[in-house]
N, C-alpha and C positions, 0 to 999 in steps of 0.2 A: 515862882518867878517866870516871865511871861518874856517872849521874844520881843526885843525893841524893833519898829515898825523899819527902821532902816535895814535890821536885818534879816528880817521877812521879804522886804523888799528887792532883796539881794536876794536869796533864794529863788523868788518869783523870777527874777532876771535872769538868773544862772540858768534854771530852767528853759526858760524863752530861748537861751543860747544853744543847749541841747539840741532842743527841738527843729532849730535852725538848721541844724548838721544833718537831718534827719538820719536817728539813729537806729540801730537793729536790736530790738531787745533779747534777752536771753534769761532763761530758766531751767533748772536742772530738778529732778528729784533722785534721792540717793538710797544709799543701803545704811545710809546712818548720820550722823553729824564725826562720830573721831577720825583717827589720824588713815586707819585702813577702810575706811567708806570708799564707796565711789558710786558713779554716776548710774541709772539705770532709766533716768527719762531726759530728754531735752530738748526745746522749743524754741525757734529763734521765729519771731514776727516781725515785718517792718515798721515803719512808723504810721502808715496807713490800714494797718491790724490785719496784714494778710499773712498767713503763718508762711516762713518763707522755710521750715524744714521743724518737720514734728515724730521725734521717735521716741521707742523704746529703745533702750540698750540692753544685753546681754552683760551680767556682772560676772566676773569671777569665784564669787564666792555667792550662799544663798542669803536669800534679802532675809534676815532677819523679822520675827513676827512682828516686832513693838513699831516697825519701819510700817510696815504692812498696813501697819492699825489706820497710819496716819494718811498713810496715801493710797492705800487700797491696790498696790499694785505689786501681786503675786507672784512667786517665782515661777508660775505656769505661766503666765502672759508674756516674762521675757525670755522664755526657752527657748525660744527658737530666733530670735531680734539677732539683730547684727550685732557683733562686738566692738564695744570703745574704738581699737584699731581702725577697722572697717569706717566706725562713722566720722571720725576724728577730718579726714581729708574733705569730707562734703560739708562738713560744721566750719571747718576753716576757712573753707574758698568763701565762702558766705559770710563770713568776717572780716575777710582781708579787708584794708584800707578803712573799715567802717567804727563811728564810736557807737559801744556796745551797751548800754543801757541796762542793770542790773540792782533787782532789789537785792539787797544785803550781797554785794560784789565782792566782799571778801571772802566768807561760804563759797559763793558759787568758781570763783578762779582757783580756789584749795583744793577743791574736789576735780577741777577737772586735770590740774597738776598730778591730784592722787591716781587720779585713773591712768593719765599716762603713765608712771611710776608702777602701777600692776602690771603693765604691759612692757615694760623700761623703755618708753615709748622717749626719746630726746624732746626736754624742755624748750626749744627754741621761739617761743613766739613774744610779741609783743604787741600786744591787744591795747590798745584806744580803748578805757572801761570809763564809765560812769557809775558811781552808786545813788540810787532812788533813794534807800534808805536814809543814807547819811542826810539826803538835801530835804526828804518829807520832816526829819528830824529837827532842823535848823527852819524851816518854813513853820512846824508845828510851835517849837520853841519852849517845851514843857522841860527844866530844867532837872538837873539830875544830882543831887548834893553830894551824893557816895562816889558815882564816878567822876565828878567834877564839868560836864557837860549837858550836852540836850541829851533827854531820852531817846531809845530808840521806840521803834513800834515796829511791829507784826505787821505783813502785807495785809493780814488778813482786817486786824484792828484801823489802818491807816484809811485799806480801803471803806470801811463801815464809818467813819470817822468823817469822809469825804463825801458820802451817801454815795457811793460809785456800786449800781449792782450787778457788776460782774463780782460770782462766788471766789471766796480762797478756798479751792479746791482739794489744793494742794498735789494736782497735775498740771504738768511742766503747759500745757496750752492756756490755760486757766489763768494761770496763776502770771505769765509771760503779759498777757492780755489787762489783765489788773493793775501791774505793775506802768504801763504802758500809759491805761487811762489814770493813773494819779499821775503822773509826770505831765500828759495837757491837764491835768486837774490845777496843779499848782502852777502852771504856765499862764492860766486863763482867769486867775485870780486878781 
């Protein structure tokens, strides 16, 4: 079952409004996907692709190997990196007032909740978010019978799908940048 053109159309639109706003996108890579992961990369670029803040973090606990496998980045590279705490205030001022543009936005807001939670770091914020994925999902329109909705897709698959060749890396600069160009990908359709 195939998205009806009205609401692809709407997609494209929503998009366009986005982009209007000129948003700040954002990217994390983790020690895991469960409930105790947390953040050990993160990327924020503006809407003109200039990375406006690109680090490692320093985890609390060791990144785990099967993490390792996928994003290549070692508990030796964030030995020494700043901690969650430390980065948390320079990642915020850089967010205030801004919509924040995120592939799969609900991952990436979990984890950075868990990370303050390692640190009992107070929840207080209220972030302006967008998800890329939900709206690439609702633009693509490839229906889902089990879950009752649109599929989702993979940065990686969305971007390969859109011929966009920026790689899915799967580091937080990479991958920030991908997410970025499928959003005017869908915008300019």
């Amino acid at each position: 079952m195939s998205l009806p053109a009205t609401n692809r159309q709407q997609a494209i639109l929503t998009a366009r409004q986005v982009l209007a706003q000129k948003p700040v996108y954002l990217d994390t890579e983790t020690t895991g996907l469960d409930r105790t992961s947390e953040i050990i990369e993160i990327c924020l670029v503006d809407d003109d692709d200039q990375a406006l803040y690109d680090s490692l973090v320093r985890p609390s606990q060791p990144i785990p190997a099967d993490a390792i496998a996928i994003h290549h980045i070692s508990n030796d590279m964030v030995k020494s990196a700043p901690t969650w705490p430390v980065i948390w205030p320079v990642v915020r001022s850089k967010l205030a007032g801004q919509v924040i543009a995120i592939y799969n936005e609900e991952f990436d807001l979990r984890l950075i909740q868990q990370s303050h939670g390692r640190y009992r770091l107070p929840w207080r914020e209220n972030l302006k978010t967008f998800c890329i994925m939900k709206l690439y999902s609702r633009f693509r329109g490839v229906w889902d019978p089990i879950r009752r909705s649109y599929r989702y897709f993979s940065l990686e698959e969305a971007g390969r799908q859109c011929n966009i060749p920026i790689p899915n890396s799967h580091r937080a600069l990479d991958d920030t940048r991908l997410a970025r160009a499928l959003l005017h990908y869908i915008a300019n359709q």
